[in-house]
C-alpha positions as CSV (number, residue, x, y, z in Angstrom):
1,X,-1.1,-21.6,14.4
2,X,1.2,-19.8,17.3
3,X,4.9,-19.0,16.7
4,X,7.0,-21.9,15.5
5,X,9.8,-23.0,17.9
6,X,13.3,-21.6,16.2
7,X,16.6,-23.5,15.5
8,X,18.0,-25.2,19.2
9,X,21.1,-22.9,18.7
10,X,19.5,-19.5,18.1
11,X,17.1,-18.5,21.6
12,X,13.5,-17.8,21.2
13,X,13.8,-13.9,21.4
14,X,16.7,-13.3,19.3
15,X,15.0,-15.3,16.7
16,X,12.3,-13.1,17.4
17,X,14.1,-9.8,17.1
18,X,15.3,-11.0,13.9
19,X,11.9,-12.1,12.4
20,X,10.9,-8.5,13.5
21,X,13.9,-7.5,11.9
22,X,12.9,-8.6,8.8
23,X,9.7,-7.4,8.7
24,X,11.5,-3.6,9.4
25,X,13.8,-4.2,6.6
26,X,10.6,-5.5,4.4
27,X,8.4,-2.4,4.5
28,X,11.4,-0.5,3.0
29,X,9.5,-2.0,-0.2
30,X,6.1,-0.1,0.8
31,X,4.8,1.5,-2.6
32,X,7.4,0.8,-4.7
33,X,7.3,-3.7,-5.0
34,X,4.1,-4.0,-6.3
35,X,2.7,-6.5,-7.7
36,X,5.4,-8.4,-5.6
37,X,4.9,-8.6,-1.4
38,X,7.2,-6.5,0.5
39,X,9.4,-8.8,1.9
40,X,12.7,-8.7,4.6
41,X,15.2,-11.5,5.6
42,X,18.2,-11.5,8.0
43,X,20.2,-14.2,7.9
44,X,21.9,-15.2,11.7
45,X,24.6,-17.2,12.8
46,X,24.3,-18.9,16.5
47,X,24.5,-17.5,19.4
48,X,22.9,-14.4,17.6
49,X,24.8,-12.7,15.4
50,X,23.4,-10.8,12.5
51,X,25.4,-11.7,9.1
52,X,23.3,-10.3,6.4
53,X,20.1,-8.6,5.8
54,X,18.1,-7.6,2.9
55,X,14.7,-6.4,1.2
56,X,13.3,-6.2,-2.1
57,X,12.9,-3.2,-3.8
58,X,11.2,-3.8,-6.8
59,X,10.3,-5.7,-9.4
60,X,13.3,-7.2,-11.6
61,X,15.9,-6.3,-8.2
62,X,17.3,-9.0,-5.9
63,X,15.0,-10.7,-3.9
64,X,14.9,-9.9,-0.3
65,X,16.9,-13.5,0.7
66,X,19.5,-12.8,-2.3
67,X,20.4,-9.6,-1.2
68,X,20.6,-10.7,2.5
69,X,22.6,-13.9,1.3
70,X,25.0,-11.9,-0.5
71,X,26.3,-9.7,2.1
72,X,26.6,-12.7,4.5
73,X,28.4,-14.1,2.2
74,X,30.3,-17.4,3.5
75,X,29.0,-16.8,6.7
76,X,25.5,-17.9,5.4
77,X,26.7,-21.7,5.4
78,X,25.3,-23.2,8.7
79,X,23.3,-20.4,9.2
80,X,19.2,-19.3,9.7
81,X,17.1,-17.5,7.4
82,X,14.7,-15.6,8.9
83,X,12.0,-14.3,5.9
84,X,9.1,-12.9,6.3
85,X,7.6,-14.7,3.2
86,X,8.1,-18.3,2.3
87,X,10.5,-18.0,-0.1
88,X,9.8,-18.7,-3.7
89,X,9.9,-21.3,-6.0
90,X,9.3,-20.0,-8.8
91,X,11.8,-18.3,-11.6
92,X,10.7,-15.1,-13.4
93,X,12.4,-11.8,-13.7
94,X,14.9,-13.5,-10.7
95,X,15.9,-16.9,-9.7
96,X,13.6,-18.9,-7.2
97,X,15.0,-18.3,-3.5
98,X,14.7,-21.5,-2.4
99,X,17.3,-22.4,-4.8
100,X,20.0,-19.5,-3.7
101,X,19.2,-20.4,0.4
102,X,20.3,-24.2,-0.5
103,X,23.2,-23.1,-2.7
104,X,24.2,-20.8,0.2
105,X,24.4,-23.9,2.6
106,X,21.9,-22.2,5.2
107,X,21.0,-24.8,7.2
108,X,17.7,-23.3,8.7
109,X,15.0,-21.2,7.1
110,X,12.5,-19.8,9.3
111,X,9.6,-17.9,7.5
112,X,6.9,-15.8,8.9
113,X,3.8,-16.2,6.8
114,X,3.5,-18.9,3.8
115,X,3.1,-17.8,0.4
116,X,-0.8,-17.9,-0.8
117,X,0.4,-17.1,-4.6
118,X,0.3,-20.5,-6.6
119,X,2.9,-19.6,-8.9
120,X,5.5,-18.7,-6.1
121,X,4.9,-21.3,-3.7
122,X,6.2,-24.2,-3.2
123,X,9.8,-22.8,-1.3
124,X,9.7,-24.6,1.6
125,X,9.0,-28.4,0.4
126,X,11.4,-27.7,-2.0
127,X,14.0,-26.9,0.8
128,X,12.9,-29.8,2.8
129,X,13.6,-32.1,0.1
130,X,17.1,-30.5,0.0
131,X,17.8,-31.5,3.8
132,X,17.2,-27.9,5.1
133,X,15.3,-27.5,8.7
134,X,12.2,-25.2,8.0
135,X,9.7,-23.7,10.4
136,X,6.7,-21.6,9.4
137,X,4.6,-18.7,11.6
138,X,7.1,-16.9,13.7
139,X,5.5,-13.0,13.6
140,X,2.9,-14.1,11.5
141,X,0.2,-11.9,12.5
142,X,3.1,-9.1,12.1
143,X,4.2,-10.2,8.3
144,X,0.2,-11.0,7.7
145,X,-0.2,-6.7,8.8
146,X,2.2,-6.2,6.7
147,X,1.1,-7.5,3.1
148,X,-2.7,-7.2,3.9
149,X,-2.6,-4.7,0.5
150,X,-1.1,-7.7,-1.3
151,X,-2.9,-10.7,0.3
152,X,-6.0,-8.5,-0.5
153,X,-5.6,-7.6,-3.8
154,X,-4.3,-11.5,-4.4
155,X,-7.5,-12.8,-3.1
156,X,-10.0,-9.8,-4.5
157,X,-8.3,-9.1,-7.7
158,X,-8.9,-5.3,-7.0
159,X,-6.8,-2.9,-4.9
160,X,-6.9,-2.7,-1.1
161,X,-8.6,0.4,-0.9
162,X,-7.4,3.6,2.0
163,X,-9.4,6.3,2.4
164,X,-8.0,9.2,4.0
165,X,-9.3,12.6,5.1
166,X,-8.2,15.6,7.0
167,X,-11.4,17.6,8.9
168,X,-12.6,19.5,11.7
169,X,-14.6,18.1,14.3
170,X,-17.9,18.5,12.9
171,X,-16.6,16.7,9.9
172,X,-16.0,19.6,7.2
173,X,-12.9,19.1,4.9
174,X,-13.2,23.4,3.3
175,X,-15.2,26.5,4.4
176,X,-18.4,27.2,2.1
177,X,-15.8,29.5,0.0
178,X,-13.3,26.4,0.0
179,X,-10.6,27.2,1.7
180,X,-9.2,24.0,3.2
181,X,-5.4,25.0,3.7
182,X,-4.8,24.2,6.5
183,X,-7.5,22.5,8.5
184,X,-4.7,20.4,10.4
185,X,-1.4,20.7,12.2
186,X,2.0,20.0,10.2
187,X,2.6,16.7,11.9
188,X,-1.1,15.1,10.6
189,X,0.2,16.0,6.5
190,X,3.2,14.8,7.7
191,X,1.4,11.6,8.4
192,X,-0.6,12.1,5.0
193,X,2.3,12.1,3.1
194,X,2.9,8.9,4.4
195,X,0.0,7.4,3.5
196,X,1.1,8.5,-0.2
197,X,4.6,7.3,0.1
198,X,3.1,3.6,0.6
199,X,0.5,3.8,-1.7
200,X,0.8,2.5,-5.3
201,X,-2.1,4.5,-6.5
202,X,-3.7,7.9,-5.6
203,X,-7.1,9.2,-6.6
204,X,-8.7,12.4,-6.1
205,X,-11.7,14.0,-7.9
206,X,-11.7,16.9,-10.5
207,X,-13.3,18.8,-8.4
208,X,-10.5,18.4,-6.2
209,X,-7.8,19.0,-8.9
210,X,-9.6,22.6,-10.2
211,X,-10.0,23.9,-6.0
212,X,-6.1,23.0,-4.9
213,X,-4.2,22.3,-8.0
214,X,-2.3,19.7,-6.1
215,X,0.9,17.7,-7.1
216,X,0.0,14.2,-5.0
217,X,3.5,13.4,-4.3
218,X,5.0,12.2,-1.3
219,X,7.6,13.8,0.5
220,X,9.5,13.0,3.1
221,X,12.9,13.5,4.5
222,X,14.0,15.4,1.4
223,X,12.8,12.4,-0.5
224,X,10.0,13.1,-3.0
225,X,8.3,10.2,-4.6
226,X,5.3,9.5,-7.5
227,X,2.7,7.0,-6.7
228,X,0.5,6.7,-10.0
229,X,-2.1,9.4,-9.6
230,X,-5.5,8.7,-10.9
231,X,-7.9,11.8,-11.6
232,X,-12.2,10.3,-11.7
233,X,-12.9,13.4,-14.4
234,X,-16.1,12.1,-16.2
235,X,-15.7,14.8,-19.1
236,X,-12.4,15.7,-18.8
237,X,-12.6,19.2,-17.6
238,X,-9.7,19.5,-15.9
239,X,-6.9,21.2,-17.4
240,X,-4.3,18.8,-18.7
241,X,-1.1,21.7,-17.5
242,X,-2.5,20.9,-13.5
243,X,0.4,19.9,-11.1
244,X,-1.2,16.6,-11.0
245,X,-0.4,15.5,-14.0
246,X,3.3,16.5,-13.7
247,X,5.7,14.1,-14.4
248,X,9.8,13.8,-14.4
249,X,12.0,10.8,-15.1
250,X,11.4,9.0,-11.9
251,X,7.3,9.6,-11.7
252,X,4.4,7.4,-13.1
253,X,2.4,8.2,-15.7
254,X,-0.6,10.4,-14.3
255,X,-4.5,8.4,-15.3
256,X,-7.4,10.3,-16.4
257,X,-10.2,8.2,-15.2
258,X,-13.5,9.5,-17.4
259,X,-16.4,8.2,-19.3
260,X,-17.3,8.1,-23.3
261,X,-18.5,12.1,-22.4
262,X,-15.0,13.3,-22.6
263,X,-14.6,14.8,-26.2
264,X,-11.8,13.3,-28.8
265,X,-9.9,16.6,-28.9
266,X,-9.7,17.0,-25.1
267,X,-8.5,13.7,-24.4
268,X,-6.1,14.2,-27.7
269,X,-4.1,17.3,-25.0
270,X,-4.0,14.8,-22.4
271,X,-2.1,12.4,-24.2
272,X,0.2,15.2,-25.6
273,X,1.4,15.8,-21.9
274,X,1.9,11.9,-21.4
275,X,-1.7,11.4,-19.4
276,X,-3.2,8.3,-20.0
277,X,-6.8,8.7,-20.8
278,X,-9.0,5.8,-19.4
279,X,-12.8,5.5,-20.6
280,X,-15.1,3.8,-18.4
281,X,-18.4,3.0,-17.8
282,X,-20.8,5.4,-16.3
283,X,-22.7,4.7,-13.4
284,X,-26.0,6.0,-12.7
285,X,-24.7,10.0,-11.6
286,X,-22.7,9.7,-14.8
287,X,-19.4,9.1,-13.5
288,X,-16.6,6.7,-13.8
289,X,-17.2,3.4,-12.2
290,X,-16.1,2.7,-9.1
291,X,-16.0,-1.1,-9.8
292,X,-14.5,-0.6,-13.5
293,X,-11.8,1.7,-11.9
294,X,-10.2,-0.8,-9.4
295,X,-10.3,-4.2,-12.1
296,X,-8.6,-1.5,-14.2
297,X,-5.7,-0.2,-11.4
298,X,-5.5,-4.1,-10.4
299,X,-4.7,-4.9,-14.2
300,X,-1.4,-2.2,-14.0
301,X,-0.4,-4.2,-10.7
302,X,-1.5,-1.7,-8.6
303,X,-2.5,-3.5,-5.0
304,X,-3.2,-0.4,-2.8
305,X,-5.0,2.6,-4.1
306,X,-5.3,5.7,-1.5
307,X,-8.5,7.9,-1.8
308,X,-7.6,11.2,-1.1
309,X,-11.0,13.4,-2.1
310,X,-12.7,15.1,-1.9
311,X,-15.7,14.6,-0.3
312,X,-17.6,13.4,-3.3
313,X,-15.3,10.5,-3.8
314,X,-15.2,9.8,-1.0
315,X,-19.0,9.7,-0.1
316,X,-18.5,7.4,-3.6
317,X,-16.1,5.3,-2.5
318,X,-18.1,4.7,0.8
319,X,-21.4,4.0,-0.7
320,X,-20.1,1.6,-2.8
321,X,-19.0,-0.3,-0.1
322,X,-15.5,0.0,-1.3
323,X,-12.7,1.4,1.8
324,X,-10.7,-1.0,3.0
325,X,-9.4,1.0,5.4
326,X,-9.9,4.3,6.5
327,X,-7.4,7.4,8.3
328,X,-9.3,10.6,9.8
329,X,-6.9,13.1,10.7
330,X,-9.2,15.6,12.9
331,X,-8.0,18.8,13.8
332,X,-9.8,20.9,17.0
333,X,-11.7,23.2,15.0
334,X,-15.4,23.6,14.1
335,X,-16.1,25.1,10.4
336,X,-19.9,25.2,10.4
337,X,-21.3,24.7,6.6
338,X,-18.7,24.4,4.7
339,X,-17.9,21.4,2.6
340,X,-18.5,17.6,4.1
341,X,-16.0,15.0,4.2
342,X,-18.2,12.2,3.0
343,X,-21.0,13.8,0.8
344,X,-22.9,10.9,-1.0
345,X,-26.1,9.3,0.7
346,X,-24.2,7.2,3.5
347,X,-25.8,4.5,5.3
348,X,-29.2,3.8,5.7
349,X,-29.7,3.1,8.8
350,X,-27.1,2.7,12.0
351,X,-26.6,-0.6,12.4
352,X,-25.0,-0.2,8.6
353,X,-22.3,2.4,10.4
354,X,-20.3,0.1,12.2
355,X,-18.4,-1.8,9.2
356,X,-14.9,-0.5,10.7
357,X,-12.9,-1.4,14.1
358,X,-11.4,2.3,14.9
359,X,-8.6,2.7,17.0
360,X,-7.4,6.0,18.1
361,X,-3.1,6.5,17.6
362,X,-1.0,9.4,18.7
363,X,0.1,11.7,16.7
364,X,2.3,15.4,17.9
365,X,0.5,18.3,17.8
366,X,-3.4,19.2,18.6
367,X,-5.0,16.7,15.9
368,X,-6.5,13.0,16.6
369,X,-5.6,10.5,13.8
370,X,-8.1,7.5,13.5
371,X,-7.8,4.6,11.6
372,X,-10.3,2.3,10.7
373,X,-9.8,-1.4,9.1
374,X,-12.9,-3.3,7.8
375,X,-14.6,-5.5,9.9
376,X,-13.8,-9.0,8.8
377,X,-17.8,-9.4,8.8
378,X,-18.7,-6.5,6.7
């Protein structure tokens, strides 16, 4: 499957650049769409011109083609649709898009990658049937990169899972006294906060939450947003006033992740500040399942979780065999004792510690970034 050949009228590399376009416009939606696909459509009129874009921004708004179709208006009619997800058939919170692209007249729909979701699919032989031209896989490796949270968490019925770490070079996240602010330059938490911006979920440790007290927001630009941040706190020790658990009109509830250990009248404060206390099973160290964890987050339509630390989780996380993906921010420094980044047992023997394709990206300043993806073999 290659890149389909675009409408005669429209040239291969503006249809292209509006396909990439799309995809742009699409991860506008990153960590705030779930459990819908981010998705991006312009809408062109030949030779090339650009009549109306859009995206979708969250569950219950316009759908990426709806809000492109309405500011292209009567300009649409005779026009492409280039969409970086087949567009739906299927009516729920908003009407299918198939439906609105035929109503709109658009003669050609052009979509990137086809929509695995038996409810929603179904867009394109509808359109057929209504005498519209449609071609599938232009960018699809690009739209597939895109949604590999949702296509994951679709398939899995769990959360893609991102593990992310900032270290020194011999792999220590804190000093032995714990001081871990800052281990790397301002451009790499830059990057971290990121990482939180298009995440739907968070989770740290309590151990975590009692040494740095932090807020797990993401801000950028001025902007400050909530993912939904999970504490694993198998007895509920940490104090339900910590920044964590903050919350204003715009956040998600905060989740207290612990086990049938956590007493009634500790849990009872939690819920008084609004904190959602979830009791799982134990595993065999006596802390909140792993497994448990994830079938709960993918049950709140959450479809990318972020591990953030510390090193316990982590090592937990990586044990278990569940990262997804992994980002290393290393900063030039060696530490010496201190506190590991992956604590845990790790791999038994080497031929185990190859599981992720690393490629190194650049990043201002003195750190390295890494970033790992799972082998499709592990």
């Amino acid at each position: 499957m290659g890149d389909a050949q675009p409408a005669a009228t429209i040239e291969p590399a503006k249809a292209r650049y509006a396909m990439q376009r799309a995809c742009d416009l699409a991860r506008r939606g990153a960590g705030r769409v779930a459990p819908n696909p981010m998705v991006g459509c312009v809408i062109m009129r030949a030779p090339g011109k650009i009549v109306g874009h859009g995206w979708h921004e969250g569950p219950g708004q316009d759908h990426a083609e709806v809000m492109a179709l309405k500011e292209a208006g009567a300009a649409a009619r005779g026009a492409t649709a280039f969409v970086t997800l087949e567009p739906c058939n299927h009516t729920g919170r908003t009407g299918p898009c198939a439906e609105a692209l035929i109503e709109a007249g658009v003669a050609d729909v052009v979509y990137a990658l086809a929509d695995p979701n038996p409810i929603a699919a179904g867009g394109a032989k509808r359109l057929r049937a209504a005498g519209v031209n449609v071609r599938a896989d232009l960018c699809e490796e690009e739209a597939r990169d895109l949604n590999r949270a949702w296509l994951h968490a679709l398939k899995h019925k769990r959360p893609y899972v991102v593990g992310k770490t900032a270290m020194s070079l011999d792999g220590r996240i804190a000093t032995a006294a714990g001081e871990s602010q800052w281990i790397t330059a301002p451009a790499s938490r830059t990057a971290g906060h990121g990482l939180r911006r298009d995440a739907d979920a968070i989770i740290v440790g309590a151990g975590t939450v009692a040494a740095d007290d932090p807020a797990l927001t993401a801000r950028l630009d001025g902007d400050i947003r909530y993912p939904l941040r999970v504490v694993l706190d198998s007895t509920a020790r940490t104090s339900p006033g910590a920044k964590v658990y903050e919350r204003n009109r715009s956040a998600k509830s905060a989740l207290l992740a612990t086990t049938r250990r956590a007493s009634a009248d500790r849990l009872a404060g939690f819920r008084e500040m609004g904190v959602e206390p979830l009791a799982l099973p134990a595993d065999d160290a006596g802390r909140p399942d792993l497994d448990a964890l994830l079938s709960a987050l993918f049950e709140r339509d959450v479809h990318s979780a972020m591990v953030e630390g510390g090193g316990e989780v982590l090592g937990a996380f990586f044990d278990a065999d569940l990262i997804d993906e992994l980002h290393l921010f290393i900063a030039p420094k060696i530490i010496g004792g201190g506190k590991l980044a992956f604590r845990g047992d790790g791999v038994a023997a080497l031929a185990d510690a190859s599981r992720f394709d690393f490629q190194r990206v650049n990043i201002d300043g003195p750190d390295q970034h890494w970033i790992g993806r799972r082998r499709e073999t592990a």
